[in-house]
C-alpha positions as CSV (number, residue, x, y, z in Angstrom):
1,X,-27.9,44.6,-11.9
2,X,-30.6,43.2,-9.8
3,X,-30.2,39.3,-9.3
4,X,-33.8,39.0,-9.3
5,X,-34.2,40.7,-12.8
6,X,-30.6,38.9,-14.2
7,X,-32.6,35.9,-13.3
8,X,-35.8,36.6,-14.9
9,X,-33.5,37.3,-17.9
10,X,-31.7,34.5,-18.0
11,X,-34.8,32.4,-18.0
12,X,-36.1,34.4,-20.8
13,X,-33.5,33.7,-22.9
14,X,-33.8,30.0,-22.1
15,X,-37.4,29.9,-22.8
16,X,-36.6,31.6,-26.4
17,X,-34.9,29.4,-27.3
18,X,-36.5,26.3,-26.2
19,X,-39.3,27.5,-28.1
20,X,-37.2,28.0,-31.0
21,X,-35.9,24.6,-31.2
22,X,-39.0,22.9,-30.2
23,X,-41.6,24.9,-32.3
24,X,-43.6,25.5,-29.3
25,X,-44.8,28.7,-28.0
26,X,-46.2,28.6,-24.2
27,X,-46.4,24.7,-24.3
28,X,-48.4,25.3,-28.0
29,X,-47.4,23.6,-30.8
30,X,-47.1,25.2,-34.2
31,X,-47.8,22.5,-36.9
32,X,-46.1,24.9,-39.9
33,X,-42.5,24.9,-37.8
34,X,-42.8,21.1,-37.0
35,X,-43.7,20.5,-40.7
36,X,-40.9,22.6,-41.7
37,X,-37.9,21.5,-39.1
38,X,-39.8,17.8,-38.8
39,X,-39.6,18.0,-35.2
40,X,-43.0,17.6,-33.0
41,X,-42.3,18.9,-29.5
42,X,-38.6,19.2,-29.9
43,X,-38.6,15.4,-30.8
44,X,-36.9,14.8,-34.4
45,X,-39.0,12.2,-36.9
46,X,-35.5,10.5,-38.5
47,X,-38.2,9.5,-41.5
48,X,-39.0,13.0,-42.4
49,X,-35.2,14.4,-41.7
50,X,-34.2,11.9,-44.6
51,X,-37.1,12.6,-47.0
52,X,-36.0,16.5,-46.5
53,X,-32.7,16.5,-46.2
54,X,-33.4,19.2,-43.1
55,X,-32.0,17.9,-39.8
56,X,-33.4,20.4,-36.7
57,X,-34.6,22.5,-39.9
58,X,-31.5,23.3,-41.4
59,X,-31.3,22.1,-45.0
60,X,-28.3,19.7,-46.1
61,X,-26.9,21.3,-49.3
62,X,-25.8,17.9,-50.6
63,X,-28.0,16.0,-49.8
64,X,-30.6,18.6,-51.7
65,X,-28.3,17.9,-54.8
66,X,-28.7,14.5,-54.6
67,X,-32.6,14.1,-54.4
68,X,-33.4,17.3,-56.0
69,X,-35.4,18.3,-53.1
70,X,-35.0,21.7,-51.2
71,X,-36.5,21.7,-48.4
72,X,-38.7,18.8,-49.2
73,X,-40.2,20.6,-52.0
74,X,-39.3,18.1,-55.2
75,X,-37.8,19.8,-58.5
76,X,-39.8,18.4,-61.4
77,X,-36.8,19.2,-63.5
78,X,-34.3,17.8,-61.7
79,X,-36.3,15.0,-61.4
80,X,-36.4,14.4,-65.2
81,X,-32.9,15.1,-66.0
82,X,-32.0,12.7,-63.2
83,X,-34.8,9.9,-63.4
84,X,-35.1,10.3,-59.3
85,X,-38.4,11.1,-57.5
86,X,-37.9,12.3,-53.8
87,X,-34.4,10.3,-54.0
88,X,-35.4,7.1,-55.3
89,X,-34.2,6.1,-58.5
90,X,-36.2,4.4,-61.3
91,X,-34.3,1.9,-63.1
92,X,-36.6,2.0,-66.5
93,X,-35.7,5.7,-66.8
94,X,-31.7,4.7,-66.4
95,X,-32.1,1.7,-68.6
96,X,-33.2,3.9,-71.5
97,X,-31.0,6.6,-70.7
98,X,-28.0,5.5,-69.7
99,X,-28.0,7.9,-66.8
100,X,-27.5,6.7,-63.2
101,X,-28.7,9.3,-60.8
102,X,-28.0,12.3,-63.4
103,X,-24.5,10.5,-64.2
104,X,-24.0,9.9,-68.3
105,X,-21.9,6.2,-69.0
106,X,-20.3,7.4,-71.8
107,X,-19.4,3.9,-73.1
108,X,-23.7,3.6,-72.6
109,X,-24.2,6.5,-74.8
110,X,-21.6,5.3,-77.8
């Protein structure tokens, strides 16, 4: 193969996925993938990577169980059950149900 078109290739490939990683196309931003991967310009916001539970846009599994967020979308539902909005836990809401982040106290509820 020609080393000038292997090289052009190579640096196609490179560009690809720099542009994957950083959201940027041509030095252009695009706001919905650094919303979605909280990255801006390849740079990762630690705040919004906690709120999400996505680090570099992939989604953490557990930590979605735990907050009742996927993909920093909250479940109402979950919310309820568990008394947690986005994570955070209201004490009022485990005081009267004896629940602690979704967990039952048994000796609570006798």
């Amino acid at each position: 193969m020609d080393t000038k078109l292997n090289t052009l290739l190579v640096l196609r490939v490179a560009y690809s996925t720099y542009e994957f990683i950083t959201g940027r196309v041509g030095g252009i931003a695009y706001p919905t993938y650094e919303f979605i991967t909280g990255r801006v310009g390849g740079i990762a916001y630690p705040t919004y990577e906690f709120i999400t539970g996505r680090v570099g846009g992939i989604a953490y599994p557990t930590y979605e169980f735990i907050t009742g967020r996927v993909g920093g979308i909250a479940y109402p539902t979950y919310e309820f059950i568990t008394g947690r909005v986005g994570g955070i836990a209201y004490p009022t809401y485990e005081f009267i149900t004896g629940r602690v982040g979704g967990i039952a106290y048994p000796t609570y509820e006798v």
